[in-house]
ROTOR-928200 format. One record per residue: residue number from 1; residue in one letter; z, x negated, y of N, C-alpha, C in turn. Coordinates in Angstrom, 2 decimals. Layout:
! residues N
> n,res,n.zz,n.xx,n.yy,ca.zz,ca.xx,ca.yy,c.zz,c.xx,c.yy
> NUM,A,Z,X,Y,Z,X,Y,Z,X,Y
...
! end
This chain:
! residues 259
> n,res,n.zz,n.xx,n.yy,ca.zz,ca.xx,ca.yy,c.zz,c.xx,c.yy
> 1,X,-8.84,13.36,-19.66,-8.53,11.93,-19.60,-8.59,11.45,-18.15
> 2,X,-7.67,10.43,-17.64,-7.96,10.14,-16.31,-8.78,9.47,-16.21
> 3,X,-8.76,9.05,-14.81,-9.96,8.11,-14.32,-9.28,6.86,-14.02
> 4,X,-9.72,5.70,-14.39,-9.21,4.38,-14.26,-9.68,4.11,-12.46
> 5,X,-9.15,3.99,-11.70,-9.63,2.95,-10.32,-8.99,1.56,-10.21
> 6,X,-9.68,1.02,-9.48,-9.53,-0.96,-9.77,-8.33,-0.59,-8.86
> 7,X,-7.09,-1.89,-9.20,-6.47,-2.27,-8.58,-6.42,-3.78,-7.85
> 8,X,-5.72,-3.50,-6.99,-5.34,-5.35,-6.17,-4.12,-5.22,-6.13
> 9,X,-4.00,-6.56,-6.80,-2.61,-7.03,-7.11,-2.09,-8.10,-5.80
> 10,X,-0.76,-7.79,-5.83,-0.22,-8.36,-4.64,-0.68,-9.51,-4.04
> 11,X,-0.84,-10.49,-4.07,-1.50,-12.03,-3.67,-2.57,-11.35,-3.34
> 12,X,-3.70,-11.37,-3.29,-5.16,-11.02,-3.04,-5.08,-9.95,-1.57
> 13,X,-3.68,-8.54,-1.96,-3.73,-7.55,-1.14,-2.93,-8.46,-0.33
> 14,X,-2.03,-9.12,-0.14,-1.67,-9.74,1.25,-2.25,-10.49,2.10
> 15,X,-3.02,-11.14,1.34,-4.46,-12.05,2.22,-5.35,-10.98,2.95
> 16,X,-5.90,-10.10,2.52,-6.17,-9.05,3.05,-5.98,-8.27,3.96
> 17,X,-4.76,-8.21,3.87,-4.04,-7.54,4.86,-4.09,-8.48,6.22
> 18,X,-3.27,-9.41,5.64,-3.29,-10.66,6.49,-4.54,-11.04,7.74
> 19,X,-5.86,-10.29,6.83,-7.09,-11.18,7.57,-7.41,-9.82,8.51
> 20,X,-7.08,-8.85,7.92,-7.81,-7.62,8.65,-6.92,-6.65,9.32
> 21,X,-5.46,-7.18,9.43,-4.51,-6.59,10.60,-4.90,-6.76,12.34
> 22,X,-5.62,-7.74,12.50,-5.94,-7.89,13.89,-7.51,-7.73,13.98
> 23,X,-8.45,-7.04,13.27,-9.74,-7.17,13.25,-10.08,-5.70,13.69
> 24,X,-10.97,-5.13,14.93,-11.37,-3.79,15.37,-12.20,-3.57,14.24
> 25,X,-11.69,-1.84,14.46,-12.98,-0.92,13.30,-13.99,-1.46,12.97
> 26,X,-14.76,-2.18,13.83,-16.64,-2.21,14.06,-16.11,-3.27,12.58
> 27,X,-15.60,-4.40,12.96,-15.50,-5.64,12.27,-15.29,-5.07,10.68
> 28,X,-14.01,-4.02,10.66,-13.44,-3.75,9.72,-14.65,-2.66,8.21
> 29,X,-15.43,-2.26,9.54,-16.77,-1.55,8.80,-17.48,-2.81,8.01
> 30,X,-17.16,-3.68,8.42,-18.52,-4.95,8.00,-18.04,-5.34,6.36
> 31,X,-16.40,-5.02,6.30,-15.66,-5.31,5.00,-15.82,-4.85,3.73
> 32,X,-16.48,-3.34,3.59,-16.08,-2.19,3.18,-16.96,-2.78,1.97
> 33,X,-16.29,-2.31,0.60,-17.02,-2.66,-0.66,-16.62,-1.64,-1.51
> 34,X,-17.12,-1.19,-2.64,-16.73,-0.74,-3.89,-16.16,-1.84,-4.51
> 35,X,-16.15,-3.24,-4.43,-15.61,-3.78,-5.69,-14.64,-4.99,-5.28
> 36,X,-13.78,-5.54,-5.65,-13.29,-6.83,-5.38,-13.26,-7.43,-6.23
> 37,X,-13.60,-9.27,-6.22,-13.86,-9.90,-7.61,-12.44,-10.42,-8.36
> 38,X,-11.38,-9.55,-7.37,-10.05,-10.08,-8.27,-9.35,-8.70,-8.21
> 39,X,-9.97,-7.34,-8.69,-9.49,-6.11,-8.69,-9.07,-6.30,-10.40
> 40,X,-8.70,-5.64,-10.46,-8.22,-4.84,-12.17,-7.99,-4.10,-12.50
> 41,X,-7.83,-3.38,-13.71,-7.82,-1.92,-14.52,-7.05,-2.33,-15.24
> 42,X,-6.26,-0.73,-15.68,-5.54,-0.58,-16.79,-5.66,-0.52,-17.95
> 43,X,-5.38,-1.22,-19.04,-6.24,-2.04,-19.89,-6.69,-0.70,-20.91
> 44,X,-5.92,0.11,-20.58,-6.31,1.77,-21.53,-6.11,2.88,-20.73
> 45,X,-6.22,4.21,-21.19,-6.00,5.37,-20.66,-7.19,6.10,-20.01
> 46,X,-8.22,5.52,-19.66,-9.19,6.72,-19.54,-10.50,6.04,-19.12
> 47,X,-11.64,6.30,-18.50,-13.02,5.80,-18.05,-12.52,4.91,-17.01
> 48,X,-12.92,3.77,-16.87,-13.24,3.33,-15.20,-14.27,3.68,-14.23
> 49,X,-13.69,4.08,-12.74,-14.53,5.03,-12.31,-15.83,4.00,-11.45
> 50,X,-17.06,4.99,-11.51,-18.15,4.87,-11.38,-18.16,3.97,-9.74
> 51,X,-19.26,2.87,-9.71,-19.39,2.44,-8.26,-19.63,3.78,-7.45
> 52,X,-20.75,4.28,-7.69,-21.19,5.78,-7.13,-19.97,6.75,-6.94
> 53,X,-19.35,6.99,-7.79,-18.27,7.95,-7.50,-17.21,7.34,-6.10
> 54,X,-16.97,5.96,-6.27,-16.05,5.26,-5.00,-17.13,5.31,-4.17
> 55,X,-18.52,5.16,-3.93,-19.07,5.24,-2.56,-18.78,6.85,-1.86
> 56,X,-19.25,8.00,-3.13,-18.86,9.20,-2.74,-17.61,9.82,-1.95
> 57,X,-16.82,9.18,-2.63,-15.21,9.24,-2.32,-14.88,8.72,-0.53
> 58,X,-16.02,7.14,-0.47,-15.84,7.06,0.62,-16.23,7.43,1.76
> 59,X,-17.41,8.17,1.75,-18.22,9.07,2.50,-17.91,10.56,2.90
> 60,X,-16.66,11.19,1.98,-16.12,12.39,2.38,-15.03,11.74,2.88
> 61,X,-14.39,10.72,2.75,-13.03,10.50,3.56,-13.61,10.36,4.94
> 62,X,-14.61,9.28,4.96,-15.32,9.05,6.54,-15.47,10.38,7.16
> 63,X,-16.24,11.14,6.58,-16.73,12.76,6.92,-15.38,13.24,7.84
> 64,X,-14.21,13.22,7.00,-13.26,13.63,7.55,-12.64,13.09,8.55
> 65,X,-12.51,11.78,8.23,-12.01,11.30,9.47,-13.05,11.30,10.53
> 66,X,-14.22,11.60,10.57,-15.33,11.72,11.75,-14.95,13.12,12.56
> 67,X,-14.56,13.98,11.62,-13.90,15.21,12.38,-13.12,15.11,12.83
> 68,X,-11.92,14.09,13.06,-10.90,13.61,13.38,-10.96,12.84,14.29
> 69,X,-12.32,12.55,14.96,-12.55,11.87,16.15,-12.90,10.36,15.76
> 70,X,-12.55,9.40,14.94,-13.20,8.51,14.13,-14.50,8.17,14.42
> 71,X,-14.90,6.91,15.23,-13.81,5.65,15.41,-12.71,5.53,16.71
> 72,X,-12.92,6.35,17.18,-11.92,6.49,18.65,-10.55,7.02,17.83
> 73,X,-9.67,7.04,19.01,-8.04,6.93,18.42,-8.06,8.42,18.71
> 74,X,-7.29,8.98,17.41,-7.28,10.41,17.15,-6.47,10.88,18.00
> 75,X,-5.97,11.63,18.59,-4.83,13.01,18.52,-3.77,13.05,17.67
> 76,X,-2.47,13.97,18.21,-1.78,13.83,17.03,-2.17,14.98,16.49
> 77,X,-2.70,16.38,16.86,-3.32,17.11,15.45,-4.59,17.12,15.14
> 78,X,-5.12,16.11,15.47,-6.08,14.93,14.23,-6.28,14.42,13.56
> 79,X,-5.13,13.70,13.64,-4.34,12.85,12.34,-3.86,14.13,11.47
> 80,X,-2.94,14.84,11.86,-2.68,15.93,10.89,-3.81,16.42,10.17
> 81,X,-4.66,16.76,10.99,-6.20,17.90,10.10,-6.52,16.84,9.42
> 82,X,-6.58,15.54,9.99,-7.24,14.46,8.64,-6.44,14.12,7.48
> 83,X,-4.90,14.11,7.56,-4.03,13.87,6.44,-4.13,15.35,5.27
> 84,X,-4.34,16.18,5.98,-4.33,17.73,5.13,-5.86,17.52,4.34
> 85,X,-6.72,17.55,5.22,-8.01,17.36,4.63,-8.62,16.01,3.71
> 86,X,-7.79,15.14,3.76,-7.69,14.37,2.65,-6.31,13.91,1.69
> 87,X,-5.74,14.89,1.89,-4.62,15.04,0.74,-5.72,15.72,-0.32
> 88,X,-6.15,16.82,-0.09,-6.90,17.86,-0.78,-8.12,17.18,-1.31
> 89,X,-8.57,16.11,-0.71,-9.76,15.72,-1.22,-9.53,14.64,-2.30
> 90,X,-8.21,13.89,-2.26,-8.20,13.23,-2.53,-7.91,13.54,-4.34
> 91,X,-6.76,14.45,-4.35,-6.14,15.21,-5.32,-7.45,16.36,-5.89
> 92,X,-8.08,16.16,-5.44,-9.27,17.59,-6.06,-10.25,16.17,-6.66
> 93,X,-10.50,15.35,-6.35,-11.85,14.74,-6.42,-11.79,13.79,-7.15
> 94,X,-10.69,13.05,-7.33,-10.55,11.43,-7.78,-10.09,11.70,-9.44
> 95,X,-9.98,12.41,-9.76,-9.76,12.50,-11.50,-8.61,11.49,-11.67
> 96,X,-7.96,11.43,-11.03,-6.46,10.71,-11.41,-5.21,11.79,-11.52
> 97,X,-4.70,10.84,-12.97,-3.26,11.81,-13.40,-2.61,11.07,-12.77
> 98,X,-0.90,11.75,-12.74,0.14,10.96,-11.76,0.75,9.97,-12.26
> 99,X,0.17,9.54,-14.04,0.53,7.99,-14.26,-0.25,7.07,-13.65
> 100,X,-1.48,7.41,-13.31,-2.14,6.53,-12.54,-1.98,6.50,-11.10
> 101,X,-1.54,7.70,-10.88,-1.45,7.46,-8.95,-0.08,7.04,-9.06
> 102,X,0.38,6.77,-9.46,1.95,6.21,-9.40,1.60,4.07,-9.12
> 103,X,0.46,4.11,-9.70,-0.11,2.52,-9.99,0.02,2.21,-8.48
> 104,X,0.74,1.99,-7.62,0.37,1.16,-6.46,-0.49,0.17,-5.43
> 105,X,-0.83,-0.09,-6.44,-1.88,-1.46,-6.55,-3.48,-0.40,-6.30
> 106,X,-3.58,0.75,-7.27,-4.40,1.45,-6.81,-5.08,1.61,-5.52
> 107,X,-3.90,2.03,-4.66,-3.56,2.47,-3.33,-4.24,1.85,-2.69
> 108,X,-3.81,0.43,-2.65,-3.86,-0.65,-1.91,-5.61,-0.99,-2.09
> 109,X,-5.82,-0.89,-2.92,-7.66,-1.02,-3.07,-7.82,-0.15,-2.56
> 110,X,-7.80,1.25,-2.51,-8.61,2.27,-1.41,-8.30,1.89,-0.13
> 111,X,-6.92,1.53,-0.01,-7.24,1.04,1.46,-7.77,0.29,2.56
> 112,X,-7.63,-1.11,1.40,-8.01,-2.40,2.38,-9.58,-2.73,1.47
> 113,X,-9.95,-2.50,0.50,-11.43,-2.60,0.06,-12.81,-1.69,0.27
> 114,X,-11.92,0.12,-0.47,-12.63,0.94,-0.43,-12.62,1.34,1.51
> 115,X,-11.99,1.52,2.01,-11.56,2.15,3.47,-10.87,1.37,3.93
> 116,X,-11.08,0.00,4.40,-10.35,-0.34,5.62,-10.30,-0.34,6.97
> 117,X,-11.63,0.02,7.20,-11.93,0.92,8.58,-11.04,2.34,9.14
> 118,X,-10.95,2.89,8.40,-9.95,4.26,8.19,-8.87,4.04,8.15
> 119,X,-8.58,3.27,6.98,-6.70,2.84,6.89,-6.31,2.71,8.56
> 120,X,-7.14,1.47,8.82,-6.46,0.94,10.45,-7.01,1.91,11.40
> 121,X,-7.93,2.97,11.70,-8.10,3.52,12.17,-6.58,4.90,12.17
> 122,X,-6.47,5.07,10.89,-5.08,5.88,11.16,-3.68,5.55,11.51
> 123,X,-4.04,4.27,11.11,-2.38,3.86,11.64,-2.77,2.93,12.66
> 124,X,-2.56,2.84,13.58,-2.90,2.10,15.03,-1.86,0.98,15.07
> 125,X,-0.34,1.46,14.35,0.40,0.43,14.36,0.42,-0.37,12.99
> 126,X,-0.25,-1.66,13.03,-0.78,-1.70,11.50,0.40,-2.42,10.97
> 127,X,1.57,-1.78,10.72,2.47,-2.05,9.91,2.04,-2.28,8.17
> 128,X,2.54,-3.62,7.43,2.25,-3.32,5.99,2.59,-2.20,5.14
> 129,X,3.70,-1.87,5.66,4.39,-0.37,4.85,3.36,0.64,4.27
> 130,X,2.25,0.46,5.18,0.91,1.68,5.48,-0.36,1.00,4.37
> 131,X,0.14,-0.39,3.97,-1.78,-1.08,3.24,-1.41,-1.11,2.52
> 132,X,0.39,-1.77,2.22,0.30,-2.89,0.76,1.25,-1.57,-0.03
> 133,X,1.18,-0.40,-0.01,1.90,0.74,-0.72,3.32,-0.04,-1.68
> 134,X,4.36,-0.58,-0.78,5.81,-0.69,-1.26,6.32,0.07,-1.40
> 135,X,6.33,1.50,-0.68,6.32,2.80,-0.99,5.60,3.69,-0.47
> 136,X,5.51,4.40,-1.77,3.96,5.77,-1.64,4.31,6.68,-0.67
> 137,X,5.24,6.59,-0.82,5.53,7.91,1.00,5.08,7.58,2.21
> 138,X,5.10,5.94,2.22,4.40,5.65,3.56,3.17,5.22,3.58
> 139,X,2.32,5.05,2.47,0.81,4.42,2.16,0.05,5.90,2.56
> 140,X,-1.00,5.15,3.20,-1.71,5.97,3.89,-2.58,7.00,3.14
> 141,X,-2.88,5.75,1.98,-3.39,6.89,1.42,-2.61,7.60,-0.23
> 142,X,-1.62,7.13,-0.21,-0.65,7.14,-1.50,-0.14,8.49,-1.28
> 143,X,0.50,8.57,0.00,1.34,9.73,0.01,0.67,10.93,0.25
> 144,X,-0.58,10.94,0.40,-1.43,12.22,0.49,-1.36,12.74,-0.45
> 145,X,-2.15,11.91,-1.73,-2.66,12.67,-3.13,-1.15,12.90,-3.75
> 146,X,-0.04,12.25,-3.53,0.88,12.84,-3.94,1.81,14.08,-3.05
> 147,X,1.33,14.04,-1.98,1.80,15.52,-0.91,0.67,16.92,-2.05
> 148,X,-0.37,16.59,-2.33,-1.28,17.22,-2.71,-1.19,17.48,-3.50
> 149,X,-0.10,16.86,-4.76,-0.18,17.04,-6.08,1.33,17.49,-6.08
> 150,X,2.19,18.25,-5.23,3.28,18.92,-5.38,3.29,19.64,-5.04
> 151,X,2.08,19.80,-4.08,2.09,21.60,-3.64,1.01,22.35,-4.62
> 152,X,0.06,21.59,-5.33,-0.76,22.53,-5.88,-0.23,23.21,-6.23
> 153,X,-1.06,24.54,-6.21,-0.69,26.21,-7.12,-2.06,26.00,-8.07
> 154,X,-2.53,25.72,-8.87,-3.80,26.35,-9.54,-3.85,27.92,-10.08
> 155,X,-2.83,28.89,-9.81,-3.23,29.67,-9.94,-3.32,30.88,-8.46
> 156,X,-3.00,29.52,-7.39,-3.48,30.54,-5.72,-5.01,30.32,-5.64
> 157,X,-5.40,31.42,-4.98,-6.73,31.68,-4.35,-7.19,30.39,-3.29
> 158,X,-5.86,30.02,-3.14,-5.97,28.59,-2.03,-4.61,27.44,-2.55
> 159,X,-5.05,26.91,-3.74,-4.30,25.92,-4.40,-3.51,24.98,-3.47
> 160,X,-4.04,24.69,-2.50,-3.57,23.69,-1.31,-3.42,24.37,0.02
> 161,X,-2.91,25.71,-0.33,-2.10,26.09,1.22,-1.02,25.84,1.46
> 162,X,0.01,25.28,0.73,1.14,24.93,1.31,1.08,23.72,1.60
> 163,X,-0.07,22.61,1.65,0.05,21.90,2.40,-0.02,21.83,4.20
> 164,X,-0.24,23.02,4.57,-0.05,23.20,5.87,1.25,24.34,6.61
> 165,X,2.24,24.11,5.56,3.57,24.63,5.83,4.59,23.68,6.49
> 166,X,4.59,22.21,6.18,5.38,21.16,6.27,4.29,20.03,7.12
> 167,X,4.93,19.66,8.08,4.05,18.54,8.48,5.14,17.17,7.73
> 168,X,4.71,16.11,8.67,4.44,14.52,7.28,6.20,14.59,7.20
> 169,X,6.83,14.51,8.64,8.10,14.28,8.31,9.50,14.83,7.69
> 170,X,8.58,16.16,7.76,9.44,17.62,7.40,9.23,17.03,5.48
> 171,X,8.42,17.07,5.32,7.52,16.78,4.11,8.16,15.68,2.95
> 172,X,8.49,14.42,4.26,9.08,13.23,3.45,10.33,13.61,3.44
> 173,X,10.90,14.48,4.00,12.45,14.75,3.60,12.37,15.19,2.26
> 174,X,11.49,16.03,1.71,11.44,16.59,0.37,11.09,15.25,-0.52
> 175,X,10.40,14.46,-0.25,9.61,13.85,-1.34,10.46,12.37,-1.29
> 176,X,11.12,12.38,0.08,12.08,10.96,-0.64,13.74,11.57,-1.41
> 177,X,13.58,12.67,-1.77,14.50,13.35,-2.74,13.81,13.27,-3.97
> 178,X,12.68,12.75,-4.53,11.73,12.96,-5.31,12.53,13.24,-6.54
> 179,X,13.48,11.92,-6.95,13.98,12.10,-8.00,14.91,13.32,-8.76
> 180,X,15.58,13.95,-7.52,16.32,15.02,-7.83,15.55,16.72,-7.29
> 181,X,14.20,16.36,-6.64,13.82,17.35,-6.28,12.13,17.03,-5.69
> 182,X,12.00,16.17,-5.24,10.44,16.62,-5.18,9.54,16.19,-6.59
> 183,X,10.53,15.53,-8.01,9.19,15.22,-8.47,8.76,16.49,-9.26
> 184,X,9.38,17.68,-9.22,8.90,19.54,-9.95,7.71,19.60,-8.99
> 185,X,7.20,19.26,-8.96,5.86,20.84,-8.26,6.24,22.08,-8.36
> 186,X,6.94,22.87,-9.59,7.00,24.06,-9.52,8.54,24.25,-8.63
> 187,X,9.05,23.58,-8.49,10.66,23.32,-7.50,9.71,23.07,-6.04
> 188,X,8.96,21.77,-5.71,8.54,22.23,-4.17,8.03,22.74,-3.70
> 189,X,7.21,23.85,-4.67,6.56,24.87,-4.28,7.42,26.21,-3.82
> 190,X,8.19,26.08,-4.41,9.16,27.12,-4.09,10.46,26.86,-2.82
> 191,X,10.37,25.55,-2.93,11.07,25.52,-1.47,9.99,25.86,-0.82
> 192,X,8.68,25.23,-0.17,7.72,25.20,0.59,7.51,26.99,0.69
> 193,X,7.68,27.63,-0.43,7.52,29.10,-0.57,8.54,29.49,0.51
> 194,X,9.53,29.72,0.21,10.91,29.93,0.96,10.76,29.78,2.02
> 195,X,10.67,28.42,2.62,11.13,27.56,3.74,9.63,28.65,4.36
> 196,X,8.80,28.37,4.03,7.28,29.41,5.23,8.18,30.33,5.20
> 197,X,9.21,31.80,4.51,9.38,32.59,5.13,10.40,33.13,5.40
> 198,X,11.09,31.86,5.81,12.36,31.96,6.99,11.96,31.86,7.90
> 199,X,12.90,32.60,8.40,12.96,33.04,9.96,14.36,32.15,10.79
> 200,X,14.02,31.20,11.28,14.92,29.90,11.45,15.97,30.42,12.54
> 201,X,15.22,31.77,13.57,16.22,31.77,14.44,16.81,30.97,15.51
> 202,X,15.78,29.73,15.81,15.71,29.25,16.75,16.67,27.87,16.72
> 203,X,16.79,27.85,15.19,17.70,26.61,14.72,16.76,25.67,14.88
> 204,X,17.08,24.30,14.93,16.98,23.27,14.98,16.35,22.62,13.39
> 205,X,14.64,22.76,13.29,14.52,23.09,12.08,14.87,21.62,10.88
> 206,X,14.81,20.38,11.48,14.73,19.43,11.28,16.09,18.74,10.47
> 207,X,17.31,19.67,11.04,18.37,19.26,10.52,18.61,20.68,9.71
> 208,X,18.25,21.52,9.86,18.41,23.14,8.95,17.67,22.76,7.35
> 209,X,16.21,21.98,7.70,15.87,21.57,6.06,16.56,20.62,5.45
> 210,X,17.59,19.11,6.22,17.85,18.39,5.55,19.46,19.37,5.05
> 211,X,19.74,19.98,5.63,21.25,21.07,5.07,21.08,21.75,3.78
> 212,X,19.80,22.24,4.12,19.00,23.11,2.63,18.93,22.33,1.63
> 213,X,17.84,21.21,1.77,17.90,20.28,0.74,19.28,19.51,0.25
> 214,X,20.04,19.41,1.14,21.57,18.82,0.53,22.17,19.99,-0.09
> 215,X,21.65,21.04,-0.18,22.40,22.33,-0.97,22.02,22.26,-2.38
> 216,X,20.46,22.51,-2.30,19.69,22.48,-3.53,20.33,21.29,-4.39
> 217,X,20.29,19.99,-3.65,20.74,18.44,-3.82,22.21,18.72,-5.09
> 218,X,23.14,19.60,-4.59,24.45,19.75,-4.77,23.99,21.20,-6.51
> 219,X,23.02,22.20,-5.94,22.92,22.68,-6.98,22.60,21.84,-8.14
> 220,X,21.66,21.44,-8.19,20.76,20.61,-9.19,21.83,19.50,-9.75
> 221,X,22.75,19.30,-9.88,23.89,18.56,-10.29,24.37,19.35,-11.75
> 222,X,24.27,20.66,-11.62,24.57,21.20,-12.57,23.41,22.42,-12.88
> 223,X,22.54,22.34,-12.50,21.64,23.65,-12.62,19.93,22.81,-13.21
> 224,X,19.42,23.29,-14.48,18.13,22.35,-14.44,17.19,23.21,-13.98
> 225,X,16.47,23.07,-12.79,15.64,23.51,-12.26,14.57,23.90,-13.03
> 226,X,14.20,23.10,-13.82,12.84,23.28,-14.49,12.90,24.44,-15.65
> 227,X,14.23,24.82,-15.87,14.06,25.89,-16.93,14.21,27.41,-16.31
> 228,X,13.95,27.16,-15.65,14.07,28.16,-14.76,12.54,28.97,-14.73
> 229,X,12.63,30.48,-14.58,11.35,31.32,-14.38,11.41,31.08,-13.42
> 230,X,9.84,31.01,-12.59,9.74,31.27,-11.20,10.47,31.92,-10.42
> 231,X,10.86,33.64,-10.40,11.12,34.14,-9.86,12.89,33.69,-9.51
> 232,X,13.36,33.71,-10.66,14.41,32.86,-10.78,14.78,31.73,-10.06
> 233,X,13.73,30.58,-10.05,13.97,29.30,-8.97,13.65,29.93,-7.44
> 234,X,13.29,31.08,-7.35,12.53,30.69,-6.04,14.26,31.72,-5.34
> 235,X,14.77,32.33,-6.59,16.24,33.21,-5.62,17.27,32.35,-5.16
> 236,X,17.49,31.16,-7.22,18.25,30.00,-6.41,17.92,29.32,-4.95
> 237,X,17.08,29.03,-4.93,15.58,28.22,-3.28,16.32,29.20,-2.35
> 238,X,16.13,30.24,-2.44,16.30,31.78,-1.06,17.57,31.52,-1.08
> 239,X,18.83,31.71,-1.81,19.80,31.39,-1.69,20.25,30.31,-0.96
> 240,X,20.56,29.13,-1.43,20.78,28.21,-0.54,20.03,28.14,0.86
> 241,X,18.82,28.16,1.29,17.81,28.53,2.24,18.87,29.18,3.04
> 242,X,19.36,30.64,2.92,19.68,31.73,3.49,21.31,30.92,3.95
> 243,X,22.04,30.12,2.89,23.29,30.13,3.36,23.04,28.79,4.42
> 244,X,22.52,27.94,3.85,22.53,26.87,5.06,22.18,27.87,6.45
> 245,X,21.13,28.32,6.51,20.94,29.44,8.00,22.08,29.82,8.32
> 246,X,22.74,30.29,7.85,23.74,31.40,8.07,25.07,30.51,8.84
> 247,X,25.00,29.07,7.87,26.03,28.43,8.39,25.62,27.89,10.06
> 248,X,24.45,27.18,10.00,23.83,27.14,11.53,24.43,28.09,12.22
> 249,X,23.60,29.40,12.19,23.70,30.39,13.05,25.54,30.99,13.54
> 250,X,25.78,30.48,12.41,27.58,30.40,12.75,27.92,29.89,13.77
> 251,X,27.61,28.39,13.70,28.20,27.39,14.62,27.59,27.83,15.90
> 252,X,26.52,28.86,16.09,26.60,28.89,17.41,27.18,30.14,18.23
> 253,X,27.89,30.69,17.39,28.71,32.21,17.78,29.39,31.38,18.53
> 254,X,29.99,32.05,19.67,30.88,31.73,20.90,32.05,31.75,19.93
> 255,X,33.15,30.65,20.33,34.37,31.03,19.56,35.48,31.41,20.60
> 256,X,36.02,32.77,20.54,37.05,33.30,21.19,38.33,32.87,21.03
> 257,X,39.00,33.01,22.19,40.54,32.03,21.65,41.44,32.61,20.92
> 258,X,42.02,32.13,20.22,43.24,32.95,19.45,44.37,33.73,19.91
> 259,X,44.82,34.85,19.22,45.89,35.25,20.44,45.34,35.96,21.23
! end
């Protein structure tokens, strides 16, 4: 059964936002609560989770972001080790299914209630895109547990190693395809499979994955991914993979003149 977490509903999360977009860490520490008196739950579907469990929750995110240099302004592979290390924490720990992490409003309470010290600590440019989760790809903390919950393997020795195959932007190319391709786990695992073991050849990797994914894009029109055996999805995956390369590596053969 999942775990219920309070939500803030829009009005409340914009005031919020509103008050604590220009306020430093120190201030933003002074905010920090388990509860808001205008949060809410989903009126069914599983336990509501424990005050204790959200203090816990917030004490390994801190943890992490303390390794991350926290409260000083991170690095950029700081921010990375902290987005990896709490994708994983977030998706291992919080007992939420993906009808509930889909809840938005969720989001938005871990950020600006449970962690608003952190939220603004990771995004320096405190754009709303990042608090009020309009979309989960860019919520700070939205798009983790769902980066986390498309690569799991539960049956690897390291369930969450392909989260360090793709960094964020490589990443959102897959997942703002969601509908036709990142929402399988067992489909982005197998690109993420693939894509680690190509050998790019010195292509330009950035436009080589969005070619791949417009292949897959073009298969999946007529092919249902999901009925597919593993081994099976991962040849269709190698396939396209291999021809987009191939077409790259074309375009850069010298072309001799005719005649």
């Amino acid at each position: 059964m999942s775990v219920l977490y309070p939500r803030l509903l829009p009005r409340q999360a914009h005031a919020l936002y509103e008050q604590y977009k220009t306020l430093p860490i120190a201030e933003l520490e002074q905010q920090v609560s388990v509860r808001h008196e205008s949060a809410v739950y989903a009126a069914t579907g599983g336990d509501r989770v424990r005050d204790k469990d959200l203090d816990q929750l917030r004490r390994a995110v801190v943890a992490a972001a303390r390794e991350a240099g926290f409260p000083n302004e991170p690095t950029a592979g700081a921010r990375t080790d902290f987005d990896r290390a709490v994708a994983e924490l977030l998706h291992r720990t919080t007992g939420l299914a993906p009808a509930e992490a889909a809840a938005r409003d969720i989001w938005v309470f871990l950020a600006l209630v449970l962690l608003p010290d952190v939220s603004f600590w990771r995004f320096e440019k405190r754009t709303d895109e990042r608090f009020l989760a309009k979309d989960l790809t860019r919520h700070v903390f939205g798009r983790l547990w769902w980066r986390a919950h498309l690569v799991h393997d539960p049956e690897s020795a390291d369930p969450y190693a392909a989260l360090r195959i793709l960094g964020e932007g490589a990443f959102d190319q897959i997942y703002a395809r969601r509908r036709a391709l990142g929402g399988s786990p067992q489909l982005v695992r197998g690109i993420l499979q693939v894509w680690n073991e190509l050998d790019t050849g010195g292509v330009n990797e950035t436009d080589l994955l969005k070619d791949f994914l417009k292949r897959l894009l073009r298969l999946g029109a007529f092919m249902s991914f999901e009925t597919l055996e593993d081994e099976q999805l991962k040849g269709e995956v190698r396939r396209a993979a291999h021809d987009s390369l191939h077409a790259f590596l074309a375009e850069r053969q010298p072309r001799h003149a005719l005649g």
